[in-house]
C-alpha positions in Angstrom: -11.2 -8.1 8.2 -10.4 -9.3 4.7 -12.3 -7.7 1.6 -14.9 -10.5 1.2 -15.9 -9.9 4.6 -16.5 -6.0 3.9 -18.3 -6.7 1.1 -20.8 -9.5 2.5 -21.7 -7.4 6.0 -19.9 -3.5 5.6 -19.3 -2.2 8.9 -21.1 1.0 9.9 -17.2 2.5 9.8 -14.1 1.6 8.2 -11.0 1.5 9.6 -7.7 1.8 8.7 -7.0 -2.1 9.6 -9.9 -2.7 7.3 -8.3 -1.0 4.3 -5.4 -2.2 4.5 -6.9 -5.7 4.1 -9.3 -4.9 1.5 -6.1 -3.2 -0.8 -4.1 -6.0 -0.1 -7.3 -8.5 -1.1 -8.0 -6.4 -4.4 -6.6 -8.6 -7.2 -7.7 -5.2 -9.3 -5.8 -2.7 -8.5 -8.6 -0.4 -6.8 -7.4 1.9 -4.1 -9.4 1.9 -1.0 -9.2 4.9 0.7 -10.9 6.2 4.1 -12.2 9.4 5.5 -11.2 10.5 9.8 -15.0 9.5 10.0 -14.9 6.0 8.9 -16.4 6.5 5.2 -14.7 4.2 2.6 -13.7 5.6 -0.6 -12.7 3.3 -3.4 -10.6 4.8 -6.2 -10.2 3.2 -9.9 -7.4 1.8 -11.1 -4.9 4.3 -13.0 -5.1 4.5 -17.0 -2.1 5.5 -19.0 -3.0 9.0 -19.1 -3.3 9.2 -15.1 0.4 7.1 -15.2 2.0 9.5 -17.9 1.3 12.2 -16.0 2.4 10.9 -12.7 5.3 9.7 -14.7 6.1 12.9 -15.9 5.8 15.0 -12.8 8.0 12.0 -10.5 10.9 12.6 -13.0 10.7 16.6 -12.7 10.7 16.7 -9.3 13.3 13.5 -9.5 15.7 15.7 -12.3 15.3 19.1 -10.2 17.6 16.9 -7.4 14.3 15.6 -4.8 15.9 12.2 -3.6 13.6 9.7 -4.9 12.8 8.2 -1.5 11.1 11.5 -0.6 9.2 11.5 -4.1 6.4 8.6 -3.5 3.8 7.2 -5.9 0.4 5.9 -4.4 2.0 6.0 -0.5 -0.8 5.9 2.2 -1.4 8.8 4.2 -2.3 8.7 7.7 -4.9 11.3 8.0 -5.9 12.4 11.1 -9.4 13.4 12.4 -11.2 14.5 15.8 -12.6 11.4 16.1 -10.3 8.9 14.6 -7.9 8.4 11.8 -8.4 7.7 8.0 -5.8 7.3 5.0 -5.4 8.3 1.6 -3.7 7.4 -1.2 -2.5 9.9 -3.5 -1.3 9.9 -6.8 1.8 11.7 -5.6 3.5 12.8 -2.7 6.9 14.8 -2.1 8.3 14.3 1.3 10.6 16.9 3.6 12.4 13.8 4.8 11.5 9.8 3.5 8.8 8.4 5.9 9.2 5.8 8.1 8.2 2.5 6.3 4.6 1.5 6.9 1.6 1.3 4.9 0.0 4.5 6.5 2.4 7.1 7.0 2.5 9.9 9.5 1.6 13.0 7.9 4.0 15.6 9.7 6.7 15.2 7.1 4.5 15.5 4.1 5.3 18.7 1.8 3.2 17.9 -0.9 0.5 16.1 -2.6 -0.2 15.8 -6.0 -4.0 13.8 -7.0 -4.5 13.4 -10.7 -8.4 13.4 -11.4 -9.9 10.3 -12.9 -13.9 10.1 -14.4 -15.4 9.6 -11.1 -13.3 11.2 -8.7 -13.6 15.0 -9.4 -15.8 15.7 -6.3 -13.1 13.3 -4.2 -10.1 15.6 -5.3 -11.9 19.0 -5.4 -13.9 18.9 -2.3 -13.0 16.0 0.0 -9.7 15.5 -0.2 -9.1 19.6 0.2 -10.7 19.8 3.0 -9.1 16.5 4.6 -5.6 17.4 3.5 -5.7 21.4 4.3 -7.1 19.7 8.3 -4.0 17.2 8.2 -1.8 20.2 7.6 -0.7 19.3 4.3 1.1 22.7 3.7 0.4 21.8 -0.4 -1.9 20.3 -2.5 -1.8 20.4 -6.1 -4.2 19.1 -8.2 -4.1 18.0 -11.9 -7.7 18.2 -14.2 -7.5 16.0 -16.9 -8.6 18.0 -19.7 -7.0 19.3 -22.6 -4.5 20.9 -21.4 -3.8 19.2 -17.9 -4.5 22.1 -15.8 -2.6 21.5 -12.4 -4.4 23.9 -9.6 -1.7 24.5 -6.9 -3.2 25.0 -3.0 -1.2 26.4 -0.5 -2.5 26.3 3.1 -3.2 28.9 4.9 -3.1 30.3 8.7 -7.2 29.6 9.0 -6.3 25.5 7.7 -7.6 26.1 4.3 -5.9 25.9 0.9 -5.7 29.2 -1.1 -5.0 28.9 -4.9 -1.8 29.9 -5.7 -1.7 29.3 -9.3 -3.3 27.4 -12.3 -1.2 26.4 -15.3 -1.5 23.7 -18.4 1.1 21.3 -16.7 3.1 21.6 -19.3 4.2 25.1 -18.4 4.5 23.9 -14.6 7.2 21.3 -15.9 8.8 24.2 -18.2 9.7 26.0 -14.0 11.8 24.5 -11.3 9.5 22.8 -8.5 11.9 25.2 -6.4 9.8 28.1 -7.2 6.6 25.8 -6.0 7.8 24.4 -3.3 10.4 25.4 0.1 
């Protein structure tokens, strides 16, 4: 289903084929985005704050000695769900080995995901997307608030599927540590 189509008659649920199309339609640079339940999602394009600080923490992890096929920016996640699959798309992602190539790739060998929160997508990142990554069994999720000093929220997941808070630093003292001591 192309985007055009989505947009003249939206289905009642989106799938992954569907979302595909539309972010390969958007001449924009949106993301579109879907929950396990079929509920689209679409995400703004990036501004050069959001892309500085992606920048900055994809050469950290890159200069700490993380292969740069297992550091990906903007990768789809295949996110399963009890009754079906959605995908994500976040900012960042940091992979235990690189993932098959693919526009949604499997979650299993995910180690990380980073999303940086734009105006608009705070209740995405901080309620949404924790509870859809901690059920994928994302073991962490790290999450970086745009204010004055960048506050990056680390989430590690726990035995009941739910991210505990690890830590919460200005992300310039979380680039001043080795993502060693963050991550195994």
């Amino acid at each position: 289903m192309s985007a055009e189509a989505v947009g003249m008659h939206m289905p009642a649920v989106v799938t992954l084929d569907d979302v595909t199309a539309m972010n390969a339609a958007d001449a924009n640079g949106h993301r579109y985005e879907t929950s396990p339940e079929g509920v689209l999602s679409v995400m703004p394009s990036p501004d050069s704050e959001h892309a500085t600080i992606a920048s900055r923490l994809f050469a950290w992890l890159i200069m700490a000695g993380w292969p740069a096929e297992q550091v990906l920016q903007a990768v789809g996640v295949g996110i399963p769900g009890p009754d079906g699959n959605g995908g994500r798309i976040p900012d960042l992602s940091v992979w235990r080995k690189p993932p098959r190539r693919g526009v949604w790739s499997a979650v299993a060998d995910v180690a990380l995901v980073i999303e940086i929160v734009s105006p608009g997508s705070e209740a995405m990142d901080s309620v949404t997307k924790v509870r859809e990554y901690a059920g994928a069994g994302i073991p962490r999720y790290w999450v970086v608030d745009r204010d004055g000093a960048q506050t990056v929220t680390l989430h590690e997941l726990g035995g009941d599927r739910r991210y505990v808070e690890q830590a919460r630093m200005p992300l310039a003292w979380l680039l001043q540590t080795a993502p060693a001591d963050h991550l195994d």
